[in-house]
ZAMARGU-4260 file (C-alpha; in steps of 0.2 Angstrom, whole numbers, plus 5000, padded with zeros to 4 digits):
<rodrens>
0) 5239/5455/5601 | 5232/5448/5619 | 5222/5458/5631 | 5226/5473/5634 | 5230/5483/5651
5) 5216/5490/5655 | 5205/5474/5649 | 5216/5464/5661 | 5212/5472/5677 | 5193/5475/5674
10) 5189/5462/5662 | 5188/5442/5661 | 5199/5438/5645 | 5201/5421/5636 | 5218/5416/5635
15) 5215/5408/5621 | 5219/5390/5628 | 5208/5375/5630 | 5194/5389/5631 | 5201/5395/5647
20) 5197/5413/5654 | 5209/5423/5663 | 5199/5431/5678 | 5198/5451/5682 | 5190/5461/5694
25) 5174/5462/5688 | 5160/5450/5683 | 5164/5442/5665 | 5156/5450/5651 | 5148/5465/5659
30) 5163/5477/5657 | 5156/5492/5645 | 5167/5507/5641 | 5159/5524/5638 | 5165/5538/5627
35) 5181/5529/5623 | 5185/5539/5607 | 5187/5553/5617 | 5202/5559/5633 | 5210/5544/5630
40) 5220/5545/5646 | 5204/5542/5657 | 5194/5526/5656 | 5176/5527/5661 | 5162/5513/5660
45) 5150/5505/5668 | 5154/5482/5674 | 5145/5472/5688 | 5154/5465/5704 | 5146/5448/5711
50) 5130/5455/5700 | 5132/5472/5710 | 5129/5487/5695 | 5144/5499/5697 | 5151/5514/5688
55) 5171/5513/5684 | 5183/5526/5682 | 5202/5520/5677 | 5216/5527/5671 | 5228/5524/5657
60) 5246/5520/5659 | 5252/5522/5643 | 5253/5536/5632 | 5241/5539/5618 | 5238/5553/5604
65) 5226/5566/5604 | 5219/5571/5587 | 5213/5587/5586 | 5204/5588/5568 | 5204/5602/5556
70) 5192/5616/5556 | 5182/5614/5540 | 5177/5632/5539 | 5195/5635/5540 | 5208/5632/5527
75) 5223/5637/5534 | 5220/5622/5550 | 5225/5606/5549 | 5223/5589/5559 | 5234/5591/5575
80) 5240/5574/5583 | 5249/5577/5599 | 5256/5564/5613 | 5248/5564/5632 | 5258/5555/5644
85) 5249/5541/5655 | 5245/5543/5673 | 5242/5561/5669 | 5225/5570/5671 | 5223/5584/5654
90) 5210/5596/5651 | 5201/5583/5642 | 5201/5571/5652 | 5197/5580/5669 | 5181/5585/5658
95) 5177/5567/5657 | 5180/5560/5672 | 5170/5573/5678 | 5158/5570/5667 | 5156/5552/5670
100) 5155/5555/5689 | 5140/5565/5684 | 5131/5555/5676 | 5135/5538/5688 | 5126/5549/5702
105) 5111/5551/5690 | 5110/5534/5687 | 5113/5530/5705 | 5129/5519/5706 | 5141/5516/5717
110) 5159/5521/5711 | 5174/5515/5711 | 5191/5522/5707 | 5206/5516/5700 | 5217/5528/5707
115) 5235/5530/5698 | 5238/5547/5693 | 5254/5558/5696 | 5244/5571/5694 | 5238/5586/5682
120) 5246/5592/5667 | 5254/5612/5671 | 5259/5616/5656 | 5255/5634/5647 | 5242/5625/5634
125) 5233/5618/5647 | 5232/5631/5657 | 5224/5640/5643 | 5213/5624/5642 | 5207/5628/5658
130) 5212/5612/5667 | 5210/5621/5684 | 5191/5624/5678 | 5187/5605/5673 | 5198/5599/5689
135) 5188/5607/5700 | 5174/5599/5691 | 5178/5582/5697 | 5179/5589/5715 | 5161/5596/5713
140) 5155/5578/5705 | 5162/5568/5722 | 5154/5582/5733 | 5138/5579/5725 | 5140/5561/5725
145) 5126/5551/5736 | 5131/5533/5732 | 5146/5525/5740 | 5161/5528/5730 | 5179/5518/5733
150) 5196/5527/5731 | 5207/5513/5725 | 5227/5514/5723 | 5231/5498/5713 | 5245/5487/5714
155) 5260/5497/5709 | 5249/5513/5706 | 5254/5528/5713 | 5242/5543/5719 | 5252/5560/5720
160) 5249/5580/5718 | 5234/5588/5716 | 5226/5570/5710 | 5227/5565/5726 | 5218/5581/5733
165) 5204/5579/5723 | 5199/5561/5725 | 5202/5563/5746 | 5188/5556/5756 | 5187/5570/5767
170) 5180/5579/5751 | 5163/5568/5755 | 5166/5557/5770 | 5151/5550/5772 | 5151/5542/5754
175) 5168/5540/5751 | 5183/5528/5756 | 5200/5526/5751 | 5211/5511/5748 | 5227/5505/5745
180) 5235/5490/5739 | 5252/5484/5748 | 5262/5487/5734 | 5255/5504/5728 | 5262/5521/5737
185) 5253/5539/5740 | 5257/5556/5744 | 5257/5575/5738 | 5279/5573/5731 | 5285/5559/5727
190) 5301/5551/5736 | 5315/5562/5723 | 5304/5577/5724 | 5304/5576/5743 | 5324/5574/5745
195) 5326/5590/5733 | 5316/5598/5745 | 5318/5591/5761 | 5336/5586/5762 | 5346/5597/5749
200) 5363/5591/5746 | 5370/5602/5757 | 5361/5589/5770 | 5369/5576/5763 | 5385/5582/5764
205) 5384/5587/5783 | 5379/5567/5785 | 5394/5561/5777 | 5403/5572/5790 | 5395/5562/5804
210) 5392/5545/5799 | 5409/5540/5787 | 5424/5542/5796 | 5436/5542/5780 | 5428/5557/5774
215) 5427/5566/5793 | 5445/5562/5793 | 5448/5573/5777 | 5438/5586/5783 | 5447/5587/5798
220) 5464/5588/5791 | 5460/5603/5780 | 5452/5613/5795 | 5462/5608/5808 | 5480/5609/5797
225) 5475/5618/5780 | 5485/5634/5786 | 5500/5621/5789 | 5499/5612/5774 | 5510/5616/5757
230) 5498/5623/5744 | 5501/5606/5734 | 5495/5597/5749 | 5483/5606/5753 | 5477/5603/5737
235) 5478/5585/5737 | 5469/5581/5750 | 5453/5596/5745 | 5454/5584/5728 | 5452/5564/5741
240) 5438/5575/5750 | 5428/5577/5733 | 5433/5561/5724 | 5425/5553/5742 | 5411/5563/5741
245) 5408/5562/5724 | 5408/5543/5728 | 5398/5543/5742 | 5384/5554/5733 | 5377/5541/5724
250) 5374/5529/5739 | 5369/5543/5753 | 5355/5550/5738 | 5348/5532/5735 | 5348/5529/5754
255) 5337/5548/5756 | 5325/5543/5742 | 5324/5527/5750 | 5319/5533/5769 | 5308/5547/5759
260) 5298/5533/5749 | 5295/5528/5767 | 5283/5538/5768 | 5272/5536/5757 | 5270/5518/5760
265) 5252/5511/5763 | 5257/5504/5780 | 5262/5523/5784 | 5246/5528/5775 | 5235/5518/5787
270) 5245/5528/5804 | 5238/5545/5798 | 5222/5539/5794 | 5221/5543/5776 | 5216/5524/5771
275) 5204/5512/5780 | 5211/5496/5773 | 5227/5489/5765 | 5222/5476/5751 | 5230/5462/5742
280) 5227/5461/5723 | 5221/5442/5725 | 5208/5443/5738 | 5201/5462/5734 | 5188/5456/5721
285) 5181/5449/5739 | 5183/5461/5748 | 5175/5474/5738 | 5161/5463/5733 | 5156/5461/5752
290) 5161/5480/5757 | 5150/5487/5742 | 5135/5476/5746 | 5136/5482/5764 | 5139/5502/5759
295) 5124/5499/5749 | 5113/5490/5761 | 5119/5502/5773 | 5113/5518/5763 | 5097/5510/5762
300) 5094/5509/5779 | 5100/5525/5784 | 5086/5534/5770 | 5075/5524/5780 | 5079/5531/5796
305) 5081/5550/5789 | 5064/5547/5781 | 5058/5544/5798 | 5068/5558/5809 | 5075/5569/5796
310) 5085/5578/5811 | 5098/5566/5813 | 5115/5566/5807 | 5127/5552/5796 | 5137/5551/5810
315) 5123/5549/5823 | 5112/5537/5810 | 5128/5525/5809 | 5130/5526/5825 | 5115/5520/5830
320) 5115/5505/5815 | 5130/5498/5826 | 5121/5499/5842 | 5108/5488/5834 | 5121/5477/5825
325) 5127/5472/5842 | 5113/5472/5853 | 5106/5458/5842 | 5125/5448/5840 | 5128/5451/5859
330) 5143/5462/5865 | 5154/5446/5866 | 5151/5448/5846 | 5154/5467/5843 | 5171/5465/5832
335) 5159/5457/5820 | 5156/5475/5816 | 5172/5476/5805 | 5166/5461/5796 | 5156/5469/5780
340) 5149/5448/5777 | 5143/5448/5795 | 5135/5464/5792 | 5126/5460/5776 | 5120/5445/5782
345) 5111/5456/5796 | 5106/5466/5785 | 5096/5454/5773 | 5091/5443/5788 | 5071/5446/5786
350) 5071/5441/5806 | 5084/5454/5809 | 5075/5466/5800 | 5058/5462/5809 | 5069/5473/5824
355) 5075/5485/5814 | 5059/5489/5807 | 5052/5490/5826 | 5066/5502/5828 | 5062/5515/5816
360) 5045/5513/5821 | 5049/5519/5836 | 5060/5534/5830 | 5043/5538/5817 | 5034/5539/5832
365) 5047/5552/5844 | 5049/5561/5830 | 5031/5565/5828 | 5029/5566/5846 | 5042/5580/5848
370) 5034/5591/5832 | 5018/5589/5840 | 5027/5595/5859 | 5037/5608/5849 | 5018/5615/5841
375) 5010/5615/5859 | 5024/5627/5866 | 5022/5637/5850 | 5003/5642/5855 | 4992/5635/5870
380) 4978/5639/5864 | 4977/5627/5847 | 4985/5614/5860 | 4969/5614/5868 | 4959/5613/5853
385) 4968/5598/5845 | 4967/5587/5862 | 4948/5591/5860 | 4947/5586/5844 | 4958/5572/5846
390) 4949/5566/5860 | 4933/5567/5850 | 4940/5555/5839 | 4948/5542/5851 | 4941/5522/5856
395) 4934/5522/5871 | 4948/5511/5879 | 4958/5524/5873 | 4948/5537/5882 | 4945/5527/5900
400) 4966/5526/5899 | 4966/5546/5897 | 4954/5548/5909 | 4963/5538/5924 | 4980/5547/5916
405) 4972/5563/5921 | 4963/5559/5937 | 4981/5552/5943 | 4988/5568/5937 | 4977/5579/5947
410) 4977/5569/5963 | 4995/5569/5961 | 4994/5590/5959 | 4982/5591/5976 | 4996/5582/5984
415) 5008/5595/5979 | 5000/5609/5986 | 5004/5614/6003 | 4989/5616/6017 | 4982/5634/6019
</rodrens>
């Protein structure tokens, strides 16, 4: 039957030829799926990329059949089997992706999403099915998520309605990034849905007025002459105006839908922000390899640095990974930044890390300095007693360096002091 879908993009597949192997995106062999007898709509499992562990959440594009079995206590039920469209999030299968985001973040993996849904299902069963309940769900797994985890809009994919608000970065922006591949498209409508909106026909027919000059010419006529005009004339010509509009309908809708599809392009997608990167299908296995080993190396670090002032900030503790990045690089070297290989192999230089280690030694040590200024202020009375007692317990090189600190700071005082 050949591979199917699904098996292509994650998977490597034999093709069945000379004991060839038809490449996917993740590492042969280490593709496992997880509850795949259940919500069949949502794939969820666990490959490696490059040897990288990672949790997977895909979607399926083709429609499958839900069997509901019997209740056995029951007599009067039987076995319902019932048809869910692909690209479609249903109760059940909100439930498990939210599940499967659950337990990835237990067992500590990065994520990455396969993002091709139209949306959720709205109908009056579903409802009932509480599909608001186990959609939420999903948000609250991505909130709670402290490993990196990558939005990706596959080639041809499509992210629209509320799928898209509930896999947005700015859900969790400091573990989460979105992606889109050059041929994929993204937004809440899509392009038809916009035009019934956005430019009624109505619209459309006020821009034949302007732009086609045969059917501005008809108009014309019956505004300007219709109370001249012989009832069969008059006629006539209201009969060319909707023959020409009914012609130019077609052409003036595809041209809408067209300029409305636009919009939700990746290259329009990258000007407001709402990607970090446009991909191409043949070189994102790379890309993904390097950026997930640097997100990971990343996160690392900045559990280090938290450990060692737990007062700063994601955006401050990144910030201050980039200022090391380029004091050892050079500024001349700075837009190795964007580079994610040039930043893991800072990363896993042990030289470069000898520098990075003095660094957070540095911020261990003005962390504890600034508890211990912040406890003096608190009560002068223990400051005293702990310098005592540290003093007590201080080398005597230590104590001949306080001692001159103190005798400069007291000569210094005298001097301060204005003559009686």
């Amino acid at each position: 039957t050949g591979p199917q879908p699904l098996e292509a993009v994650v998977s490597t597949q034999s093709t069945g030829v000379d004991g060839k192997f038809l490449s996917g995106f993740f590492d042969k062999g280490s593709w496992s799926e997880c509850m795949n007898n259940w919500a069949k709509t949502v794939i969820t499992g666990r490959a490696r990329l490059g040897g990288i562990p990672m949790g997977v959440i895909c979607v399926e594009t083709r429609t499958v059949e839900c069997e509901e079995p019997a209740d056995p206590a029951n007599l009067d039920t039987e076995t319902k089997i019932t048809q869910q469209a692909g690209q479609v999030w249903f109760p059940d299968s909100a439930y498990k992706t939210a599940q499967a985001i659950k337990d990835f973040n237990r067992e500590e993996l990065p994520l990455i999403i396969f993002a091709n849904w139209r949306g959720f299902s709205g109908g009056v069963r579903d409802m009932y099915g509480e599909i608001l309940k186990y959609g939420s769900y999903i948000v609250d797994g991505l909130v709670e998520y402290k490993q990196p985890v990558f939005v990706y809009i596959p080639p041809y994919g499509e992210l629209r309605g509320g799928a898209w608000v509930v896999v947005d970065p700015k859900i969790n922006p400091d573990a989460m990034e979105m992606f889109a591949d050059r041929n994929s498209r993204g937004g809440v409508l899509e392009p038809e849905g916009t035009v019934t909106v956005q430019f009624k026909q109505r619209d459309i027919v006020q821009t034949m007025k302007r732009v086609d000059p045969k059917y501005r010419e008809l108009f014309e006529t019956i505004q300007e002459n219709g109370s001249h005009l012989s009832h069969d004339d008059r006629k006539r010509h209201v009969n060319e105006l909707r023959n020409r509009e009914a012609y130019l309908m077609p052409s003036f809708h595809m041209i809408s839908t067209t300029f409305a599809d636009l919009h939700d392009t990746p290259q329009r997608m990258m000007a407001k922000g709402v990607i970090q990167e446009i991909l191409d299908w043949e070189t994102s296995r790379e890309f993904f390899y390097w950026r997930v080993r640097r997100r990971v190396l990343e996160n690392d670090l900045e559990r280090r640095i938290k450990s060692a002032n737990k007062k700063l900030e994601h955006g401050q503790i990144q910030s201050m990974i980039r200022r090391w990045f380029i004091e050892a690089k050079g500024p001349v070297m700075n837009y190795l930044w964007d580079d994610n290989s040039a930043v893991v192999e800072w990363l896993s230089n042990t030289e470069e890390q000898d520098s990075v280690n003095e660094n957070i030694k540095i911020l261990e040590k003005d962390a504890l300095l600034s508890k211990i200024d912040k406890l003096a202020n608190q009560n002068e009375d223990i400051s005293f007693e702990a310098i005592v007692s540290l003093l007590h317990r201080m080398q005597p090189r230590h104590l001949e360096e306080v001692r001159k600190m103190l005798n400069s700071a007291a000569t210094s005082k005298d001097d301060s002091e204005p003559a009686q």
